[in-house]
C-alpha positions, 0 to 999 in steps of 0.5 A: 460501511465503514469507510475511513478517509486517510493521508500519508505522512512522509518519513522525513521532510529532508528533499521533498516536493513541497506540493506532493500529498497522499491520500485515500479512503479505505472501506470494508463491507462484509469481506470486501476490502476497497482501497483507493489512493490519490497521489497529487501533486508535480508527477513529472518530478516522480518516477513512475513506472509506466503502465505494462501490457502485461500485468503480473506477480512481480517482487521488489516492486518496493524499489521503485514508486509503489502503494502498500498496505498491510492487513493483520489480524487482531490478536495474531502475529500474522500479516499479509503485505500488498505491493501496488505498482502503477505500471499495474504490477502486484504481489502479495506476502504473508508473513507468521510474524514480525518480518518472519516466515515471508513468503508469497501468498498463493491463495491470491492469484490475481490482483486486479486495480484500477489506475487512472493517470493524470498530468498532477495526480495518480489514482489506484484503487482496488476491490479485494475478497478477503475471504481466501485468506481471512474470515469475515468474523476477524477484525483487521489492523491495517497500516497504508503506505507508498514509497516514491521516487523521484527523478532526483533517485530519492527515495521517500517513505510514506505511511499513516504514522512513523513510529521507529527511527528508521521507516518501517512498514511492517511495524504493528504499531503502526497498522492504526485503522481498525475494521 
């Protein structure tokens, strides 16, 4: 196993709850990929969607509270992004390159994470068989983000690292965990 803890870093500071924190562990086993997130902290200050009888496929789950993360292959342009929603909502997007050639990945049909809701913190985690889309052989680079939104409408970024000046999760240099 090579299970690696993280913590979310938010783009900027400007406007943030001063006690809200992300963090997780993320973990790959032959090709199973585990992914679990904590977001702690004053939740009744947050917007978050409420759990849907339905869970689905749903776009633009980024324009609300949401848990991303993005797998690439070493050595290759290509990328698959993971939408999360908390109202248990989900998709899934492959991209060729660099924010090139989007499109829904259809060899993964269903997305189903835990979520567990408490009155100060948030936990999502999720199991996924990578072998539909990526043999066990390749190494992954994988970059882990949120955005959340307040009650305020604020809008707050949050990745492994920042390294343009405008948040942007689908910057390679930024998909630091290697497995």
């Amino acid at each position: 196993m090579n299970e690696q803890g993280f913590s979310l870093k938010p783009f900027s500071s400007a406007g943030l709850l001063p006690d809200l924190k992300i963090t997780g562990s993320i973990d790959r086993l032959s090709n199973i990929l585990a992914i679990s997130y904590a977001l702690l902290g004053p939740l009744t200050e947050l917007v978050i969607p409420a759990p849907a009888d339905i869970r689905m496929r749903r776009n633009a789950l980024w324009e609300e509270t949401c848990f991303e993360f993005f797998l690439g292959l070493k050595n290759s342009d290509r990328y698959w992004e993971f939408n999360l929603s908390p109202a248990g909502h989900w998709n899934v997007y492959r991209f060729e390159a660099y924010r090139q050639g989007m499109q829904e990945e259809p060899a993964i049909t269903s997305l189903p994470f835990s979520i567990q809701s408490q009155p100060d913190a948030l936990r999502l985690s999720l199991e996924l068989d990578l072998d539909k889309i990526i043999p066990a052989d390749n190494t992954l680079k994988i970059g882990i983000s949120a955005v959340i939104r307040s009650i305020n409408g604020e809008i707050t970024y949050w990745a492994l690292t920042h390294s343009g000046q405008q948040p942007d999760f689908h910057r390679r240099d930024s998909f630091i965990i290697e497995l």
